[in-house]
Every structure is written in structure tokens, then in C-alpha cells.
mmJSON file of the N, C-alpha and C atoms, coordinates in Angstrom:
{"data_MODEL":{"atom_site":{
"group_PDB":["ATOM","ATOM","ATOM","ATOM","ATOM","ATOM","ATOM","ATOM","ATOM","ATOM","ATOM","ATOM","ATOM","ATOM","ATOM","ATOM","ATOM","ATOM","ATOM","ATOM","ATOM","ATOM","ATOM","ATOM","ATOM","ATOM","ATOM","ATOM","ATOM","ATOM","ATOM","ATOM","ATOM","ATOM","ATOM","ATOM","ATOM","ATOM","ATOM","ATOM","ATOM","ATOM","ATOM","ATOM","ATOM","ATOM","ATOM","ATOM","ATOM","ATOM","ATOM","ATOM","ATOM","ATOM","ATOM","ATOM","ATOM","ATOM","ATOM","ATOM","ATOM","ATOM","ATOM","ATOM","ATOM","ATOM","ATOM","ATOM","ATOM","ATOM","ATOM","ATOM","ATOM","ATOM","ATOM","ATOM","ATOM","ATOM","ATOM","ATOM","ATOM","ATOM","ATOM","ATOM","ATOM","ATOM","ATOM","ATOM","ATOM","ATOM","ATOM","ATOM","ATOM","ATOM","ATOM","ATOM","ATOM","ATOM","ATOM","ATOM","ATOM","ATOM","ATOM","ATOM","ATOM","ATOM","ATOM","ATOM","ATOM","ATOM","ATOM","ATOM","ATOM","ATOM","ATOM","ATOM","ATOM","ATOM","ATOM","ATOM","ATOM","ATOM","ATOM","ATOM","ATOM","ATOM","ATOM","ATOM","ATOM","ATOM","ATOM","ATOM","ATOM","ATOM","ATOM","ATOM","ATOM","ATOM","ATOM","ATOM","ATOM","ATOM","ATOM","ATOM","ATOM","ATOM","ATOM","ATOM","ATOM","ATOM","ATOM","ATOM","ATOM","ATOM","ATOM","ATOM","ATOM","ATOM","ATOM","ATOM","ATOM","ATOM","ATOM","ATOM","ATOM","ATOM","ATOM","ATOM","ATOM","ATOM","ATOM","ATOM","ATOM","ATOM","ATOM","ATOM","ATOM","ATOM","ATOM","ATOM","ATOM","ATOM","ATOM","ATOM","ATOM","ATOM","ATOM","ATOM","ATOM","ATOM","ATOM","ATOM","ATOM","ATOM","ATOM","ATOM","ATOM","ATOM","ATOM","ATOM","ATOM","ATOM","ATOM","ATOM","ATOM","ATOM","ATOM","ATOM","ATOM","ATOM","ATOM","ATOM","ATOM","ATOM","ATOM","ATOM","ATOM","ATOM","ATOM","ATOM","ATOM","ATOM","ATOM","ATOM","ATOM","ATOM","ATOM","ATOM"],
"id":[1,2,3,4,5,6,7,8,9,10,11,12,13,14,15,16,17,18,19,20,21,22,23,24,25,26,27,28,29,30,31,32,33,34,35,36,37,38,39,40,41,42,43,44,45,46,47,48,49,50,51,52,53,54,55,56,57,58,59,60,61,62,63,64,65,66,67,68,69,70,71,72,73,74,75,76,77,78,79,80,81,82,83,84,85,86,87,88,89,90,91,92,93,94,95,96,97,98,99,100,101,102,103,104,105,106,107,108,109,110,111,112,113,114,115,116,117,118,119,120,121,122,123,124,125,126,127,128,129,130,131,132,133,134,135,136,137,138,139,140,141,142,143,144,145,146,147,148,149,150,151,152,153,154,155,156,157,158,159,160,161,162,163,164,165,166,167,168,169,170,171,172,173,174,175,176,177,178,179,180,181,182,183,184,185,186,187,188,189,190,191,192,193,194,195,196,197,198,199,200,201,202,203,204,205,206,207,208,209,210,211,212,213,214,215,216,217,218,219,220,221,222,223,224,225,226,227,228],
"type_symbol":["N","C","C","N","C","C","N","C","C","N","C","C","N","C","C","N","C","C","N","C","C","N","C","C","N","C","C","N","C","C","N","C","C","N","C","C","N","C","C","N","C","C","N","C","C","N","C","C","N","C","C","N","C","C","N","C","C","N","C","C","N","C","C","N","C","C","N","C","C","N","C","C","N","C","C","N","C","C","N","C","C","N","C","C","N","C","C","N","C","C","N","C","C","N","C","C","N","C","C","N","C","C","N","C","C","N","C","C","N","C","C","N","C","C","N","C","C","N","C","C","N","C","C","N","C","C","N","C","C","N","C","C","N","C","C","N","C","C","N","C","C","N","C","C","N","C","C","N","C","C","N","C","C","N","C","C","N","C","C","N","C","C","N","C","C","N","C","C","N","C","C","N","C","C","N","C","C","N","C","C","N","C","C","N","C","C","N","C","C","N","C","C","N","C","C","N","C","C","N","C","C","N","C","C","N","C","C","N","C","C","N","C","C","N","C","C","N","C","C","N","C","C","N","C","C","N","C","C"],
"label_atom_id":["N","CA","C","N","CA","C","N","CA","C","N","CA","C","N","CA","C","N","CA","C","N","CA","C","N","CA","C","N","CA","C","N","CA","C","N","CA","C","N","CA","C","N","CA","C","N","CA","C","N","CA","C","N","CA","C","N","CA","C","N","CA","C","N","CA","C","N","CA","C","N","CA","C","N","CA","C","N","CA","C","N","CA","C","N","CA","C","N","CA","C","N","CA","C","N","CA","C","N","CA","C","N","CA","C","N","CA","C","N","CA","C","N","CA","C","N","CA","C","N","CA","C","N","CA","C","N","CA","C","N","CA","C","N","CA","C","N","CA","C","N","CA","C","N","CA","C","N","CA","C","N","CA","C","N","CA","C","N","CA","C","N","CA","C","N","CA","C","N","CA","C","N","CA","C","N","CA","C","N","CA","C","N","CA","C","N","CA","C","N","CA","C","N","CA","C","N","CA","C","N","CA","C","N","CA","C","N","CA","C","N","CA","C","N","CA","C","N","CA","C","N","CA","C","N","CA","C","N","CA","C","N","CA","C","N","CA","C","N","CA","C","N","CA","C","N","CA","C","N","CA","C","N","CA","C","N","CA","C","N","CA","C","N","CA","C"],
"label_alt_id":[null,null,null,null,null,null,null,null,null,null,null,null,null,null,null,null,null,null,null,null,null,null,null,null,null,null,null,null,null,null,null,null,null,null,null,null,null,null,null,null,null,null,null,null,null,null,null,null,null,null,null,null,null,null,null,null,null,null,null,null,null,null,null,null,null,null,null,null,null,null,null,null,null,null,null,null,null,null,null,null,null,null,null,null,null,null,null,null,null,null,null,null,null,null,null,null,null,null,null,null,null,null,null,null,null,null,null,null,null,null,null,null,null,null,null,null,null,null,null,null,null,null,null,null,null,null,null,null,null,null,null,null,null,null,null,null,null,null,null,null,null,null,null,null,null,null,null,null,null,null,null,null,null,null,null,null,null,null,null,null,null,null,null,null,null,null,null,null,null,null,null,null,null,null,null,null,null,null,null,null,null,null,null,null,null,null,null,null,null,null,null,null,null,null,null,null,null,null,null,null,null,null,null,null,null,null,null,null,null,null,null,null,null,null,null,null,null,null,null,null,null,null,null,null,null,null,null,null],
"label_comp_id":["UNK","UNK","UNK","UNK","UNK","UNK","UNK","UNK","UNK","UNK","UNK","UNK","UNK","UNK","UNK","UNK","UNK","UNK","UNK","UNK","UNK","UNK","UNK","UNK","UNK","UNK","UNK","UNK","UNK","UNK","UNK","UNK","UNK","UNK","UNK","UNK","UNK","UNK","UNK","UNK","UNK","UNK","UNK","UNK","UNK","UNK","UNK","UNK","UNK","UNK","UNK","UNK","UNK","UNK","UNK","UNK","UNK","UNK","UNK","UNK","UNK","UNK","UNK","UNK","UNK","UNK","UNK","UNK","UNK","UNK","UNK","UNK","UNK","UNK","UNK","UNK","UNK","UNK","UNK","UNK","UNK","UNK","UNK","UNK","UNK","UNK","UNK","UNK","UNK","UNK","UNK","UNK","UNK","UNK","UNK","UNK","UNK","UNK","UNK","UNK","UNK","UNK","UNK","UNK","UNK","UNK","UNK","UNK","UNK","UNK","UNK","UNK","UNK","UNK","UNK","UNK","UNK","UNK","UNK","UNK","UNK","UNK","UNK","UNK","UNK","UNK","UNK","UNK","UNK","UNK","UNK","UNK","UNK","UNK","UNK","UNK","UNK","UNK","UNK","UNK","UNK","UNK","UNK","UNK","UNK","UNK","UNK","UNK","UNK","UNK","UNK","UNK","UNK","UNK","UNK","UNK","UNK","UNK","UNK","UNK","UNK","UNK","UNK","UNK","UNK","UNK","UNK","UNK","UNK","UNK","UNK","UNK","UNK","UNK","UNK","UNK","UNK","UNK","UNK","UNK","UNK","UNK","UNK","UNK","UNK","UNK","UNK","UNK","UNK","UNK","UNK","UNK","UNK","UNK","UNK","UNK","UNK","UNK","UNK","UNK","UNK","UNK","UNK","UNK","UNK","UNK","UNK","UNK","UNK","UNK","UNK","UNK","UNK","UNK","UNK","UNK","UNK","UNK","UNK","UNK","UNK","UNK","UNK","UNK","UNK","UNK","UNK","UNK"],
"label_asym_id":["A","A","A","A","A","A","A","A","A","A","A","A","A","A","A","A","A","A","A","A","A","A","A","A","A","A","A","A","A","A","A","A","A","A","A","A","A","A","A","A","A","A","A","A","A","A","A","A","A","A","A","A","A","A","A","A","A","A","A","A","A","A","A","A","A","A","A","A","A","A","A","A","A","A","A","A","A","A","A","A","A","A","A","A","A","A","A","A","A","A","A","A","A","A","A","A","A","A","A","A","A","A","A","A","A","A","A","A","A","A","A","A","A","A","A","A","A","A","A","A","A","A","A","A","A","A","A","A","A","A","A","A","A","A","A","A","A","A","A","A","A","A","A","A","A","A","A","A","A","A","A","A","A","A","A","A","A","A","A","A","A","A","A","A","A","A","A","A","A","A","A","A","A","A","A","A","A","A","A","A","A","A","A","A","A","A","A","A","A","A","A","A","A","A","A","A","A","A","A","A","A","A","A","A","A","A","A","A","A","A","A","A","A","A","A","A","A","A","A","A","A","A","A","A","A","A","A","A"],
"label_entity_id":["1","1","1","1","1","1","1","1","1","1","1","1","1","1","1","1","1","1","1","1","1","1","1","1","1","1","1","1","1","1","1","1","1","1","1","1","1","1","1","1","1","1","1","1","1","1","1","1","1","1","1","1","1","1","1","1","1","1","1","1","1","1","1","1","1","1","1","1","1","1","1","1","1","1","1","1","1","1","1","1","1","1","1","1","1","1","1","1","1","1","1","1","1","1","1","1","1","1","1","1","1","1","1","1","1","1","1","1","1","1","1","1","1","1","1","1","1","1","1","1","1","1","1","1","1","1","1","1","1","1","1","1","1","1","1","1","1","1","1","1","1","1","1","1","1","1","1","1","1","1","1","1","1","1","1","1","1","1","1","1","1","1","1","1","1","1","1","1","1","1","1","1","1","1","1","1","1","1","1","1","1","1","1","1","1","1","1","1","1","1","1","1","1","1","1","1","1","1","1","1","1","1","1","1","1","1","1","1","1","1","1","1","1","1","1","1","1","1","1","1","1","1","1","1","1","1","1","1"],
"label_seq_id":[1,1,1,2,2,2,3,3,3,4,4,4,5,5,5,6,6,6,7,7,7,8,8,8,9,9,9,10,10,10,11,11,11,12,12,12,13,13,13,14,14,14,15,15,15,16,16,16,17,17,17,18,18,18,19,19,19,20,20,20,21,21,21,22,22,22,23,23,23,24,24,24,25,25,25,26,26,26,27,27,27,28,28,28,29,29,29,30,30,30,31,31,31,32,32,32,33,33,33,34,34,34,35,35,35,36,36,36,37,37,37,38,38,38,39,39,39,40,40,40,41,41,41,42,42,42,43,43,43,44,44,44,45,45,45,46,46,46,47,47,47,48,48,48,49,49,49,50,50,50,51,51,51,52,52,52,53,53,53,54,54,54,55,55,55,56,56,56,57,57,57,58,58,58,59,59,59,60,60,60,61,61,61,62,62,62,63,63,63,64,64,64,65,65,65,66,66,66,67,67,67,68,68,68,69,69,69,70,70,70,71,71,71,72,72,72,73,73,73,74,74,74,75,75,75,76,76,76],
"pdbx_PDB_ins_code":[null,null,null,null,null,null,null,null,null,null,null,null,null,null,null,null,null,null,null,null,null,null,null,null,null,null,null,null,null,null,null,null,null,null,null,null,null,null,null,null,null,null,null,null,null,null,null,null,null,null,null,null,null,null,null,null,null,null,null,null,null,null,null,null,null,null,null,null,null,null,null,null,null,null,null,null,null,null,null,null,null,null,null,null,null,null,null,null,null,null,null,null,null,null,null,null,null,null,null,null,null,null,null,null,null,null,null,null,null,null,null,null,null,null,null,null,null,null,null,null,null,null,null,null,null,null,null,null,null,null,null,null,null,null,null,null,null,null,null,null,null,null,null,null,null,null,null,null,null,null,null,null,null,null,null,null,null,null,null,null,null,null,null,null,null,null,null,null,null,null,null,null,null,null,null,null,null,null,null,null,null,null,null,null,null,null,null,null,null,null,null,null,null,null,null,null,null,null,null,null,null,null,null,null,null,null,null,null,null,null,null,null,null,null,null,null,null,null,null,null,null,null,null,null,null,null,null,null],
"Cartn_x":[0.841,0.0,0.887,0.192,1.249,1.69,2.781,3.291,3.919,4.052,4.455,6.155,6.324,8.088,8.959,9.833,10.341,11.695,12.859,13.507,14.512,15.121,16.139,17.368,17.961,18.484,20.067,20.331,21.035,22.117,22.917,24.005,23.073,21.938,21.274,20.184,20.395,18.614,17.247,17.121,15.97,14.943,13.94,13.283,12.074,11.95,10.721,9.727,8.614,7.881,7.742,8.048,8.46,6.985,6.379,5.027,4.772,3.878,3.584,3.361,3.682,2.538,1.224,1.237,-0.848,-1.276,-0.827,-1.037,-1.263,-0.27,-0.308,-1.484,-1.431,-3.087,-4.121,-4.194,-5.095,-5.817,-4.642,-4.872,-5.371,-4.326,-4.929,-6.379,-6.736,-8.145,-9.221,-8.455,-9.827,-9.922,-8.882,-8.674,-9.25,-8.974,-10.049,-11.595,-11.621,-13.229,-13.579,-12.83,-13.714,-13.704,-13.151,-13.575,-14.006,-15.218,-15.418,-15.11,-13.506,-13.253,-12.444,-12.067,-11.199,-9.553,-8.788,-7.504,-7.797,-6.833,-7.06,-6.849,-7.596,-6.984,-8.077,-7.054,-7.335,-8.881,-9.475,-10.927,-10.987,-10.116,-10.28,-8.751,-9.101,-7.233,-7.29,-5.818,-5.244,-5.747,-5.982,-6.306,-5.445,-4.211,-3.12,-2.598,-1.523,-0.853,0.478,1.122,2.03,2.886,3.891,4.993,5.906,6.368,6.432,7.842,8.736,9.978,9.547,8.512,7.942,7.554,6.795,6.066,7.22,8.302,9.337,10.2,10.379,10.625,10.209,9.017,7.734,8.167,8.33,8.299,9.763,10.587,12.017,12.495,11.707,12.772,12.706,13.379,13.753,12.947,12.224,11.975,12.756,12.283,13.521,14.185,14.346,15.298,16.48,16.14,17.095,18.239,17.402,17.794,17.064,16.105,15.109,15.941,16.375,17.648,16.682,17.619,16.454,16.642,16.575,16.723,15.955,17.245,16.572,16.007,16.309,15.76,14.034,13.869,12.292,11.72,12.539,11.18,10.849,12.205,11.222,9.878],
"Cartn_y":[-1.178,0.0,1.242,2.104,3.557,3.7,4.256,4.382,3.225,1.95,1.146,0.847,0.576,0.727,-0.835,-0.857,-2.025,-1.534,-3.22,-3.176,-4.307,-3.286,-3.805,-4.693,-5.416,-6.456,-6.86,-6.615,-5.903,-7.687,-7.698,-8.627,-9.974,-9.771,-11.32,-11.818,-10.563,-10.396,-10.794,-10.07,-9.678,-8.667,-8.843,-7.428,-7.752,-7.411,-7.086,-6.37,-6.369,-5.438,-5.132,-4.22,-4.265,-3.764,-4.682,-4.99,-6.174,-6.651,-7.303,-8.697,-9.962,-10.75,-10.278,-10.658,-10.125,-9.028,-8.051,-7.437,-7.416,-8.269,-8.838,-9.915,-10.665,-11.089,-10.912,-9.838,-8.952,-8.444,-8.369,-7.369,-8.547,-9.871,-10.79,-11.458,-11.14,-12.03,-10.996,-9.448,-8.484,-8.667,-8.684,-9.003,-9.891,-10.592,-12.001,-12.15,-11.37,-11.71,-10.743,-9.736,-8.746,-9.113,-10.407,-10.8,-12.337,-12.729,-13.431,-14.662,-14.568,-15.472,-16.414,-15.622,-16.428,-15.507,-15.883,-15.22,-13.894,-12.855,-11.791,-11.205,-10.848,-10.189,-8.944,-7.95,-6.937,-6.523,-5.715,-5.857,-5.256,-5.036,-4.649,-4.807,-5.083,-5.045,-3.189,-3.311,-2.493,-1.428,-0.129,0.188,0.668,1.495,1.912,0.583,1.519,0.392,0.08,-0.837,-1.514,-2.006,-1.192,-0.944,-2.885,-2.821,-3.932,-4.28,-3.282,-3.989,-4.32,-3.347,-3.691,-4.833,-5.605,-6.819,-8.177,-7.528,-8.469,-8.616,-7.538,-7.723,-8.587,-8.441,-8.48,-10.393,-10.624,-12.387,-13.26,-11.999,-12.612,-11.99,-11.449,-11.095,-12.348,-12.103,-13.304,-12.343,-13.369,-12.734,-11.296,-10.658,-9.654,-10.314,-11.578,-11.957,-12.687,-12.33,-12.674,-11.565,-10.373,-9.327,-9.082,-9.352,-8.738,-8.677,-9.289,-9.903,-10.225,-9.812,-11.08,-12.265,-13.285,-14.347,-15.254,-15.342,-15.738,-17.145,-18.0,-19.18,-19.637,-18.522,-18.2,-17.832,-17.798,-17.524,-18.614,-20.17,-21.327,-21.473],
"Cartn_z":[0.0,0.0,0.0,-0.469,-0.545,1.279,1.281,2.481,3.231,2.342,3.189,2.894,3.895,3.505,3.198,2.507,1.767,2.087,2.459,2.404,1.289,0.411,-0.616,-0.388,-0.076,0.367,-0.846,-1.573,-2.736,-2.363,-1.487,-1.692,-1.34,-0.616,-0.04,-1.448,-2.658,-3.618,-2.566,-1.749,-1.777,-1.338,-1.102,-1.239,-0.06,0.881,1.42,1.933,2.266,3.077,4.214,4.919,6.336,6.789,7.267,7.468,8.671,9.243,10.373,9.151,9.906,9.273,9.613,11.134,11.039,9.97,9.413,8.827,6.927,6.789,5.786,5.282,6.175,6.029,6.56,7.121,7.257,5.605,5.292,4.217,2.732,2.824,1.87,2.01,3.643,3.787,3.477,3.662,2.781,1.386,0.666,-0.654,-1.229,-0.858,-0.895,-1.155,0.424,0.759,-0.231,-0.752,-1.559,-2.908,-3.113,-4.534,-4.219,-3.838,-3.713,-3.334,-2.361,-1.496,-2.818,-4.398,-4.899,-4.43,-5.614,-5.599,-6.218,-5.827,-6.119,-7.576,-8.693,-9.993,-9.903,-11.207,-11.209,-11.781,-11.374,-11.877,-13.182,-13.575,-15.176,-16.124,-17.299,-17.879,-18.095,-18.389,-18.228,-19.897,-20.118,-21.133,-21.938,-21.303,-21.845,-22.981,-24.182,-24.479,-24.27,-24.801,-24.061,-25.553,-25.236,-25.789,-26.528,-27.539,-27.852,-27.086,-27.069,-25.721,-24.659,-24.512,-22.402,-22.942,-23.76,-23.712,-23.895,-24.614,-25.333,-23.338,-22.583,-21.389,-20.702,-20.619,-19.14,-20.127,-21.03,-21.391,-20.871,-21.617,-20.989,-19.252,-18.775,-17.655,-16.22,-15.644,-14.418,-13.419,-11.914,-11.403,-10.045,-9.577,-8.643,-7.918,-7.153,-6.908,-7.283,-9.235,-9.509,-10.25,-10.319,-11.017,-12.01,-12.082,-12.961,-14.366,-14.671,-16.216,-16.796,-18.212,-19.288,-19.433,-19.745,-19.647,-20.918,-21.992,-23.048,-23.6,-22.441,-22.172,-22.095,-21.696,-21.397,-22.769,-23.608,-25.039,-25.29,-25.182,-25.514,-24.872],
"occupancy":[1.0,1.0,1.0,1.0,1.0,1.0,1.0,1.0,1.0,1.0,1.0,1.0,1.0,1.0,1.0,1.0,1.0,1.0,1.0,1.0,1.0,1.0,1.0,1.0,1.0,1.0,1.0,1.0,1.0,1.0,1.0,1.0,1.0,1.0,1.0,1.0,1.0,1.0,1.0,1.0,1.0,1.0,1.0,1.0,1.0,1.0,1.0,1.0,1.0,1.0,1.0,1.0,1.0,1.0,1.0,1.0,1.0,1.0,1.0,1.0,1.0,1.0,1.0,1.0,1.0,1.0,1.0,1.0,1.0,1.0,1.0,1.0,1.0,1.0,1.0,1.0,1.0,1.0,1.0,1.0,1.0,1.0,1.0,1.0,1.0,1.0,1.0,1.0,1.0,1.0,1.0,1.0,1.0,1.0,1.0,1.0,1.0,1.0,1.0,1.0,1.0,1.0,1.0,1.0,1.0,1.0,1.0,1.0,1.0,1.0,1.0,1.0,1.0,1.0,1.0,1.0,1.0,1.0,1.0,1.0,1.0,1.0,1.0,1.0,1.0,1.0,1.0,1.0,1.0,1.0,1.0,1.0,1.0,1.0,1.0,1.0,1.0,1.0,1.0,1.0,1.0,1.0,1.0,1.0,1.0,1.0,1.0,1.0,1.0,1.0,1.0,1.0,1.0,1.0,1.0,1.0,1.0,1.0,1.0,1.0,1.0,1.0,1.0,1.0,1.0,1.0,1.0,1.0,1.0,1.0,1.0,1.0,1.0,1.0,1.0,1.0,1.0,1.0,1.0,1.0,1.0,1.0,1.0,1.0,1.0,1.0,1.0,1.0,1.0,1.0,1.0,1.0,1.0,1.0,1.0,1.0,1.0,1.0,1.0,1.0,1.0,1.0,1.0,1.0,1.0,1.0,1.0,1.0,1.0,1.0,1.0,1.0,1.0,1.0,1.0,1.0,1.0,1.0,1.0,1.0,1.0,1.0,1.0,1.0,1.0,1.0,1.0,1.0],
"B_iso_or_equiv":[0.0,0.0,0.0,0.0,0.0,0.0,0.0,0.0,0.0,0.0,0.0,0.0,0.0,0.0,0.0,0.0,0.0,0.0,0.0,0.0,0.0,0.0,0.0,0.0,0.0,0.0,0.0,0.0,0.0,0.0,0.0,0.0,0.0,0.0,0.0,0.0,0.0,0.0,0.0,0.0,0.0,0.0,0.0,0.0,0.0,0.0,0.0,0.0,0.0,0.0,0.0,0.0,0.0,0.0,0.0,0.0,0.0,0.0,0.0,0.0,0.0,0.0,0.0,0.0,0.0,0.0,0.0,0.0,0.0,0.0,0.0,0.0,0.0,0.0,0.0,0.0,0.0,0.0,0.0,0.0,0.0,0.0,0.0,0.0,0.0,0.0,0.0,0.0,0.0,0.0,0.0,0.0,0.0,0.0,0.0,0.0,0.0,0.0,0.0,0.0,0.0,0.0,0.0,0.0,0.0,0.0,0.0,0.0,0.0,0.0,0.0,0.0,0.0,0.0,0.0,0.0,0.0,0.0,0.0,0.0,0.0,0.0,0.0,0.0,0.0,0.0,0.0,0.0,0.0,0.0,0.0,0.0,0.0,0.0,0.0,0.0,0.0,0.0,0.0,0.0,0.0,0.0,0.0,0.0,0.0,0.0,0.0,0.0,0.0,0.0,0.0,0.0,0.0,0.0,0.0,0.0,0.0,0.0,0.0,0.0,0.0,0.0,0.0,0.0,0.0,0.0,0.0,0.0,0.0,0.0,0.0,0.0,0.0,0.0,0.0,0.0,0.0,0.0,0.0,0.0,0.0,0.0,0.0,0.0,0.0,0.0,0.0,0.0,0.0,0.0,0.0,0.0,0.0,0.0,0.0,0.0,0.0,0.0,0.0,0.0,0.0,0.0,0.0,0.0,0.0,0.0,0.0,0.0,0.0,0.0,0.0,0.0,0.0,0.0,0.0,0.0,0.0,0.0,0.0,0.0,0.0,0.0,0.0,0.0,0.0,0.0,0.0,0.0],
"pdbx_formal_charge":[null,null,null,null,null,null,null,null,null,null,null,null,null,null,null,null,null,null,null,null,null,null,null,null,null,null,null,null,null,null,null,null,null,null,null,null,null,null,null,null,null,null,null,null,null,null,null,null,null,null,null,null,null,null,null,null,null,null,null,null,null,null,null,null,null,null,null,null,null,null,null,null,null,null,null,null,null,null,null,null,null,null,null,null,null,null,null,null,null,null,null,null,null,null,null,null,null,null,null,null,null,null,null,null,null,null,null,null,null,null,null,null,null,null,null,null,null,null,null,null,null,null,null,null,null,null,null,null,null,null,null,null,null,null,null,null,null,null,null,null,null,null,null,null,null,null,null,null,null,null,null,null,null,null,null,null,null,null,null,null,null,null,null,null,null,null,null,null,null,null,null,null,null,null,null,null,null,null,null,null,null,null,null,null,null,null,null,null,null,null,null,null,null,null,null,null,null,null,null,null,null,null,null,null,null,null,null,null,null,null,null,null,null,null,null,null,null,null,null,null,null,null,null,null,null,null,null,null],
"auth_seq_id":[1,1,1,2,2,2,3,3,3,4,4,4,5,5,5,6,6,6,7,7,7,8,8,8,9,9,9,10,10,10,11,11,11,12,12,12,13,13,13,14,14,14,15,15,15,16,16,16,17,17,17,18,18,18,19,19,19,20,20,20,21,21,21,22,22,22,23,23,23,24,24,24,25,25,25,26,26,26,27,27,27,28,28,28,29,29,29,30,30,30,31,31,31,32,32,32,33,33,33,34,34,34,35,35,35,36,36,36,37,37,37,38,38,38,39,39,39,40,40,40,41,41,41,42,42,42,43,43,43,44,44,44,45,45,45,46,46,46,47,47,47,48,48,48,49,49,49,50,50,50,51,51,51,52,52,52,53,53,53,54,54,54,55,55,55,56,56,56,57,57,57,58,58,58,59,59,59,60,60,60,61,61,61,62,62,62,63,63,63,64,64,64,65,65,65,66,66,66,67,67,67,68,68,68,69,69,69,70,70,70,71,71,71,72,72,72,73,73,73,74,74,74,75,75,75,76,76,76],
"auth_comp_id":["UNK","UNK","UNK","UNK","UNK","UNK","UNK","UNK","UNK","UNK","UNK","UNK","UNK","UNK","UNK","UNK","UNK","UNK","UNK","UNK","UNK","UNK","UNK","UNK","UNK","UNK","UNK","UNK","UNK","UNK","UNK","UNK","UNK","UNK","UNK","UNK","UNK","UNK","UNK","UNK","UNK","UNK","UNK","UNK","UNK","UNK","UNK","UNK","UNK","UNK","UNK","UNK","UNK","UNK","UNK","UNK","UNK","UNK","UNK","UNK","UNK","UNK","UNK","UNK","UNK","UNK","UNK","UNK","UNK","UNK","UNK","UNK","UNK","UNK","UNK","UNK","UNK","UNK","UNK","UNK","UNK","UNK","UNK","UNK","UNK","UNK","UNK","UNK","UNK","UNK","UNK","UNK","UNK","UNK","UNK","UNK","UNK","UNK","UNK","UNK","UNK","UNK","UNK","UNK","UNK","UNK","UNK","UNK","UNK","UNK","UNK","UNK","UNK","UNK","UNK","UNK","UNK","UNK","UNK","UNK","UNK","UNK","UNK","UNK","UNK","UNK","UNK","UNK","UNK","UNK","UNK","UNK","UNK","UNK","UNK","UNK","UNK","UNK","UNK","UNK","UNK","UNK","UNK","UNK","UNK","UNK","UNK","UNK","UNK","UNK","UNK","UNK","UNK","UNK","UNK","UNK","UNK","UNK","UNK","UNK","UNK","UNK","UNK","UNK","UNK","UNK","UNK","UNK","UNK","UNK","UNK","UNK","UNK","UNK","UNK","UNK","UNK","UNK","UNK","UNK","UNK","UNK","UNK","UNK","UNK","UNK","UNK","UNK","UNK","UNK","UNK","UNK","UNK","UNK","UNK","UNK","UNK","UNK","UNK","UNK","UNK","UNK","UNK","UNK","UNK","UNK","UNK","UNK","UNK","UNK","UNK","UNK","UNK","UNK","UNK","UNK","UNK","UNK","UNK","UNK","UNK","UNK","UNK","UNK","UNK","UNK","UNK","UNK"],
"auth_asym_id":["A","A","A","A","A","A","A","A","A","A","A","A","A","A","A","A","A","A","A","A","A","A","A","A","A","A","A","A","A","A","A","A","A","A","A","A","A","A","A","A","A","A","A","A","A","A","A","A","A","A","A","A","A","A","A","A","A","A","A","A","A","A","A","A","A","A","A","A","A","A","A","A","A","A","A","A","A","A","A","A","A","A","A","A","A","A","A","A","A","A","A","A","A","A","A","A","A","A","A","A","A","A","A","A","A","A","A","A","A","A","A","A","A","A","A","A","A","A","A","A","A","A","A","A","A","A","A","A","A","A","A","A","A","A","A","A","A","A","A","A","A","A","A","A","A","A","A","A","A","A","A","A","A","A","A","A","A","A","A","A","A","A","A","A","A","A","A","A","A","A","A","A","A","A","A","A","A","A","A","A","A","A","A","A","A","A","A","A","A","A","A","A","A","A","A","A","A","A","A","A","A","A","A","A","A","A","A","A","A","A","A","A","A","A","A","A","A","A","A","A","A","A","A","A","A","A","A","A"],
"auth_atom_id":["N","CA","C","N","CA","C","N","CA","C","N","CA","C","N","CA","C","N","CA","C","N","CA","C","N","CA","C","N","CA","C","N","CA","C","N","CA","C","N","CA","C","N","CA","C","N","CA","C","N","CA","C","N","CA","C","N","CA","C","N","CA","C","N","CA","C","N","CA","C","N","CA","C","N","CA","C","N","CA","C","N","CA","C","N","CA","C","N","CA","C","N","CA","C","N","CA","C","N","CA","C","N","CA","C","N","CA","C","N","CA","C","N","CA","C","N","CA","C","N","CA","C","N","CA","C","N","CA","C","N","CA","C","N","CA","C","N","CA","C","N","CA","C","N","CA","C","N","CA","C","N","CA","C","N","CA","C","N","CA","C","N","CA","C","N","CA","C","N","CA","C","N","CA","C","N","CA","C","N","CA","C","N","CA","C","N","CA","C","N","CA","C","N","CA","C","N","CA","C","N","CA","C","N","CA","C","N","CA","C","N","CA","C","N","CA","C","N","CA","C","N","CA","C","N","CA","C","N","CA","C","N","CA","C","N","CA","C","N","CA","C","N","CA","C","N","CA","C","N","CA","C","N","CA","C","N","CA","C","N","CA","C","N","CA","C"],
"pdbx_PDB_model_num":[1,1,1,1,1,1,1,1,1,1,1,1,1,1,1,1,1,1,1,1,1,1,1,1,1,1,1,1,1,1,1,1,1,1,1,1,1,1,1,1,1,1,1,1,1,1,1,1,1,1,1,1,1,1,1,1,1,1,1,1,1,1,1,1,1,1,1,1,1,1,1,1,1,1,1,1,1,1,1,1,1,1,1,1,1,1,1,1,1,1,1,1,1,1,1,1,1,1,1,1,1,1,1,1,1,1,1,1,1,1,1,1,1,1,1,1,1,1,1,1,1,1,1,1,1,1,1,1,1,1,1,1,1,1,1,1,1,1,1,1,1,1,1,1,1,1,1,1,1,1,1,1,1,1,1,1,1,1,1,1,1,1,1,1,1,1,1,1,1,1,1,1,1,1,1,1,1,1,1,1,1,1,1,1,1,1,1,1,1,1,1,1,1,1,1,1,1,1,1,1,1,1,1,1,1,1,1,1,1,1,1,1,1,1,1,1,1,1,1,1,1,1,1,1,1,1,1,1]
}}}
């Protein structure tokens, strides 16, 4: 949520939210319940468009703990 603070972790890769657990699912069991008690997705796609590198990215990249790299293994 805006205001919440994260810590970057740079030599260990990783990244977290410096947040409570209770809080954290606090926050996944509202999420939840507010979509009908499935997993959470966005209630609408996105309308903007989307650039053909961002898309050629968003296919090859690794996730942040790995460095967010591309990784050209992933087009197979």
C-alpha cells in the first residue's frame, strides 16, 4: 500500500515489506473476501498500451530476486 516501507536487500537479492505478518493477512483475507473469497486479480485489464519492448521484457525477464535480467531461455 502507498506508504508502506520495503527493504532492498542488494548482496542477499531480496526485497521485502516491512510490514507485520498479522497485517499482511489482514490485508490478503480483505482481498479475498472482496472478490469473492477467490484469488485476487485486477478488476479490469489495463487500457493503456504496451509498448512492444515492455512486452518483449515483461516475457524474458527473471523474477527480482534474480535481477530482474532477461533471460533468453524463457522464449522457448
Amino acid at each position: 500500500m502507498n506508504g508502506d516501507k520495503v527493504r532492498i536487500d542488494i548482496p542477499n537479492r531480496r526485497i521485502d515489506v516491512m510490514i507485520a505478518d498479522e497485517e499482511l493477512e489482514k490485508r490478503r483475507k480483505a482481498m479475498n473476501e472482496k472478490h469473492d473469497g477467490g484469488d485476487w486479480a485486477p478488476a479490469e485489464a489495463r487500457s493503456r498500451a504496451v509498448s512492444t519492448a515492455l512486452k518483449a521484457y515483461a516475457k524474458m525477464a527473471t523474477s527480482a530476486d534474480k535481477g530482474a535480467v532477461r533471460d533468453l531461455s524463457r522464449l522457448d
